[in-house]
N, C-alpha and C positions, 0 to 999 in steps of 0.2 A: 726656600731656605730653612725651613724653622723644619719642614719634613728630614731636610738633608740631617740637619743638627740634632735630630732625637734618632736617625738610623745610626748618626757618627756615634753617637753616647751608646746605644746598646750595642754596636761593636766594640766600645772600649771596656764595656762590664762582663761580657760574654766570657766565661771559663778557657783558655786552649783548650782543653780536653775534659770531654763528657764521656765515661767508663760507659762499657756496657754493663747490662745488668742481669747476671745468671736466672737460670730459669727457678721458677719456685720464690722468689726471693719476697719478702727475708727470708732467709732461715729460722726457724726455733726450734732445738735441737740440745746434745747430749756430745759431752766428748767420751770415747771409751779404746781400750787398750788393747791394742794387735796383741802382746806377749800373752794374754790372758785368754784369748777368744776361747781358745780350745779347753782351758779349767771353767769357763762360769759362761758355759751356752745359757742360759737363763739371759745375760746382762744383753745378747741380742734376740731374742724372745718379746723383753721389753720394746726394746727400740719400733720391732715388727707392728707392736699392738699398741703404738703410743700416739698415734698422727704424725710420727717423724718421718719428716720428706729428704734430709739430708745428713746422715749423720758424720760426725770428725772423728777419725783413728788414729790415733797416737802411737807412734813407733818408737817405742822406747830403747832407742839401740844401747844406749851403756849401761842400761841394767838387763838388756837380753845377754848384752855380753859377760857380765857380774853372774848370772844364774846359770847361765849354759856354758859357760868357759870357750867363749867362743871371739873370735875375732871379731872385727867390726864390718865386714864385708857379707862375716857370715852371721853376724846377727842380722844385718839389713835383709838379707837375703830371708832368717827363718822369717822376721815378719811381715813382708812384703808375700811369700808363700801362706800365711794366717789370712791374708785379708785376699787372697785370692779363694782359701776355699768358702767363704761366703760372699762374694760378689756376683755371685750368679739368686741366689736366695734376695738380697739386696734389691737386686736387678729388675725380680720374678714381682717383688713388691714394690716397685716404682719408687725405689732409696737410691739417694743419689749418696756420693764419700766425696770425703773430704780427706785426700793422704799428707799424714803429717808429720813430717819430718824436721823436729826442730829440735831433737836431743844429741845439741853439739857443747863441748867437744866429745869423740868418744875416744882418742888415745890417752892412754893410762903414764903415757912419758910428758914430751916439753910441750904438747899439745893438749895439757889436762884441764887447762883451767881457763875458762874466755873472760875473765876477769879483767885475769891480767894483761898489761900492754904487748909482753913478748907475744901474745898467741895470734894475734893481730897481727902484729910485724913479722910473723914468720910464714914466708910463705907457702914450706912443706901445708900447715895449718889452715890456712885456704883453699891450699886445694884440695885438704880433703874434703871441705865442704862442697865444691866444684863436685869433685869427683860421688859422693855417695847422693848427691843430686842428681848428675849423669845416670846413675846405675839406675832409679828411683823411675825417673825422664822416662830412660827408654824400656822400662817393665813395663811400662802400661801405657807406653805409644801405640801401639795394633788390641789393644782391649775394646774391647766395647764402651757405650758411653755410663756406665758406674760411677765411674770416676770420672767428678765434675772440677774438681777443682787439686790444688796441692798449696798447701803451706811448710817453706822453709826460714826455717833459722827465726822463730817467732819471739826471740828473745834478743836481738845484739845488746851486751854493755861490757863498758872497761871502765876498772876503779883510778883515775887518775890519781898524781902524786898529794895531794890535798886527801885522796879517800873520799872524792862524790864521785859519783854513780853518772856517766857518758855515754853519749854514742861513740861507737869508735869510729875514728875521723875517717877513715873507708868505706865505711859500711855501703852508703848509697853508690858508690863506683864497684863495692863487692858485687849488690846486689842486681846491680844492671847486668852485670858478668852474671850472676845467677839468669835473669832473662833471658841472655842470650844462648845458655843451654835451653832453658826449657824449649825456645822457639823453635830449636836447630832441630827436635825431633818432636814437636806437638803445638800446632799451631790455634790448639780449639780450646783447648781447658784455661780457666783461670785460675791464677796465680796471687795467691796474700802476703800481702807482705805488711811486714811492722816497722817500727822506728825504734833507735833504742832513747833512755835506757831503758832494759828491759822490757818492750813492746805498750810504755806508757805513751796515754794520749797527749801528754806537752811535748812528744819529739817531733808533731805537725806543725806546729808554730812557726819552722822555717823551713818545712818542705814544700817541693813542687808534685805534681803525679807524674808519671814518667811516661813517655812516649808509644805507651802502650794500651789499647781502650779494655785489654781481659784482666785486669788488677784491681784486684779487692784489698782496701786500706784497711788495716786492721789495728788493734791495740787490744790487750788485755787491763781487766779490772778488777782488783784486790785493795784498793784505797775504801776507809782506812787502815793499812798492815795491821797496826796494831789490835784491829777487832778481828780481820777475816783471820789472823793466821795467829792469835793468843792461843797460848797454851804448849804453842810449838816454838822451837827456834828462839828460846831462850824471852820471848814474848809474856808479860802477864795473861793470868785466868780473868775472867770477872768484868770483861770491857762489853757494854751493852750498846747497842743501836734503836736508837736512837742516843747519843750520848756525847759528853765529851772524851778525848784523846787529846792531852797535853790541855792548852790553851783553847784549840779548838771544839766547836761544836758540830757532829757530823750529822745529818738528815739529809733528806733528798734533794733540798737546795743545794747543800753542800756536795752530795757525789756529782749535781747536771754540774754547778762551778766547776770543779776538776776535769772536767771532760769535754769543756769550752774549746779546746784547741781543735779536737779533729770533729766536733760540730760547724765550727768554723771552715774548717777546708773539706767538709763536705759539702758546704751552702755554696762556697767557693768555687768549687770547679765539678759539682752533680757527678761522685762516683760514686760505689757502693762501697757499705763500711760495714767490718764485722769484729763482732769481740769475740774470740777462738776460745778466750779462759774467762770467767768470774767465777766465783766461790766466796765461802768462808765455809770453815770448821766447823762439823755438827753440833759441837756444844757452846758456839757462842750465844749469848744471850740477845733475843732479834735476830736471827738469825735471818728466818724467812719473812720479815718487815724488811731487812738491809735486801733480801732475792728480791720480794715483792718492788720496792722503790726502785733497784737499778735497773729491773728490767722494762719497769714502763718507761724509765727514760728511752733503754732502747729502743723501746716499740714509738714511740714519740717521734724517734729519730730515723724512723726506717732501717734500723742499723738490724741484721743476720747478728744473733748468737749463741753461743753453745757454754753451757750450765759443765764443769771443770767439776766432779767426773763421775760416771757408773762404773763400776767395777775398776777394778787398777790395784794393786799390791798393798799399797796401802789405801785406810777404809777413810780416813779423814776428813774426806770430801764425800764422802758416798752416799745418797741418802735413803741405802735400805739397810742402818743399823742406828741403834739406840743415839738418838741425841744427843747425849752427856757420856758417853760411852768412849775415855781414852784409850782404855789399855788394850791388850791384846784381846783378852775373853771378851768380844764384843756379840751381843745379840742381833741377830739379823732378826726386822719383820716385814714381814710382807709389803710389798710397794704400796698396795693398795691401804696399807693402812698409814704411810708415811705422809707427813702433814706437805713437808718439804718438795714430794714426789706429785703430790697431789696438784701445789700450786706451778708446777711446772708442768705437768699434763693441761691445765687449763690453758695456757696459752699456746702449746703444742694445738690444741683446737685448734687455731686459726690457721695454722700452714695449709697452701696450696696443696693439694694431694700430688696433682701434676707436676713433674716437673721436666719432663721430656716432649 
């Protein structure tokens, strides 16, 4: 009896579903920008000589379309043809991609803004998400294995009538319909998906994992705003890390508290968790104490994640130019001599080289 009554208990605690877990993993890595590959070969040069075993490409289709005056079908198209001419070079050096499709909306009309609640309620609006998913799906269903994974729409939020920041009440029914594209034409790669708003870790608090063992649970981390992203977006200068913001005091107790929720339903149901964005702006003060603290959380937590950004249009995030360096005439130096650079190659040491 007492045998029966300890097998009945570890059936009642046991997860529904245990994710598999991609090869290489975790990840520790770099996000960097299909629109740009072909202006700053250097930014994959790096990645080649860095121990990066997986790196995340960024398709920035509504400023391919802003620069190229081009549609949105044929932006998708020029950068999904970018990350084809070096997947073979990728390949040749056992780098696995991550394709990232998450710069929605891209119509310039009543589909501009996923803020607001009409773009959610309109279905034309959906399906384009559907649809440049579809197109994304089936490029690189007969490729080779390069391409290990895809994240879409890494961002859902809508501003309700009060102005806070939601998931929109869709979203998990959107994104099952996202699945069931990807499945209909590629049944091997894993898929990331986030919660809104905006891919914060408090939209696990009342998720379940979804019926699929190739999903990687993801969230993005820029808490505290007001330090990663000062100076910008109308943000004060001057906010340091370790430090207070408002009433609060933020340190690395404070970022693991904020990020209790999908530690929680990681321990929950044993899937794999990755943070696709972190940063803050080269001239915050602490900067690389605020990199250094969030990422041992990560690594703590077995959580895959990729440092928000090497190259990309704007330098903000980038960290081969002058630390304090706003304005446009910014100084590039050498990676090698970059503080920033430096403490993220040291944990790039430890990735599997393997991952096929």
């Amino acid at each position: 009896m007492i045998v029966k009554a300890l097998i009945l208990f570890c059936l009642s605690v046991t997860p529904l579903i245990a994710g598999d877990f991609p090869p290489g993993w975790p990840w520790r890595s770099v996000v960097i920008h299909a629109h740009t590959l072909s202006k700053e070969p250097e930014m994959l040069n790096e990645v080649l000589h860095s121990n990066i075993n997986v790196v995340k490409i960024y398709m920035q289709i509504k400023l391919t379309m802003e620069l190229n005056n081009l549609a949105a079908d044929q932006a998708l198209q020029l950068n999904l043809d970018n990350i084809d001419k070096i997947t073979g070079l990728l390949s040749k050096n056992n780098i696995g991609i991550v394709v990232d499709l998450s710069d929605f909306p891209t119509d310039s009309g009543k589909c501009s803004d996923k803020i607001k609640i009409d773009y959610w309620l309109d279905e034309s609006c959906i399906n384009q998400i559907y649809d440049l998913t579809e197109k994304t799906i089936k490029h690189f269903a007969k490729s080779g294995d390069s391409v290990i994974a895809f994240q879409i729409f890494s961002e859902p939020v809508v501003v309700n009538w009060l102005g806070q920041n939601e998931q929109p009440s869709d979203w998990m029914q959107i994104y099952k319909n996202i699945i069931k594209i990807v499945r209909k034409y590629d049944e091997k790669r894993f898929l990331i998906f986030s919660t809104g708003p905006w891919g914060e870790p408090m939209g696990y608090q009342n998720v379940e994992p979804f019926d699929d063992k190739k999903i990687i649970y993801n969230f993005h981390m820029y808490k505290p705003h007001g330090f990663t992203h000062q100076g910008i977006r109308g943000n004060k200068d001057n906010r340091s890390y370790p430090g207070f913001l408002g009433f609060k005091y933020w340190n690395k107790d404070a970022l693991n508290q904020y990020i209790l929720p999908i530690i929680h339903f990681q321990k929950k149901y044993h899937v794999p968790v990755s943070v696709c964005e972190f940063s803050a702006v080269r001239w915050a003060p602490g900067r690389d104490d605020y990199l250094r603290d969030i990422i041992d959380i990560f690594e703590d937590n077995n959580f895959s994640w990729f440092y928000f950004s090497l190259g990309g249009t704007w330098k903000g995030w980038d960290p081969r130019f002058e630390a304090d360096a706003k304005g446009k005439n910014l100084t590039r130096h050498d990676l090698n001599s970059s503080k920033t650079w430096t403490l993220l190659t040291n944990y790039f040491a430890k990735n599997k080289k393997e991952i096929k």
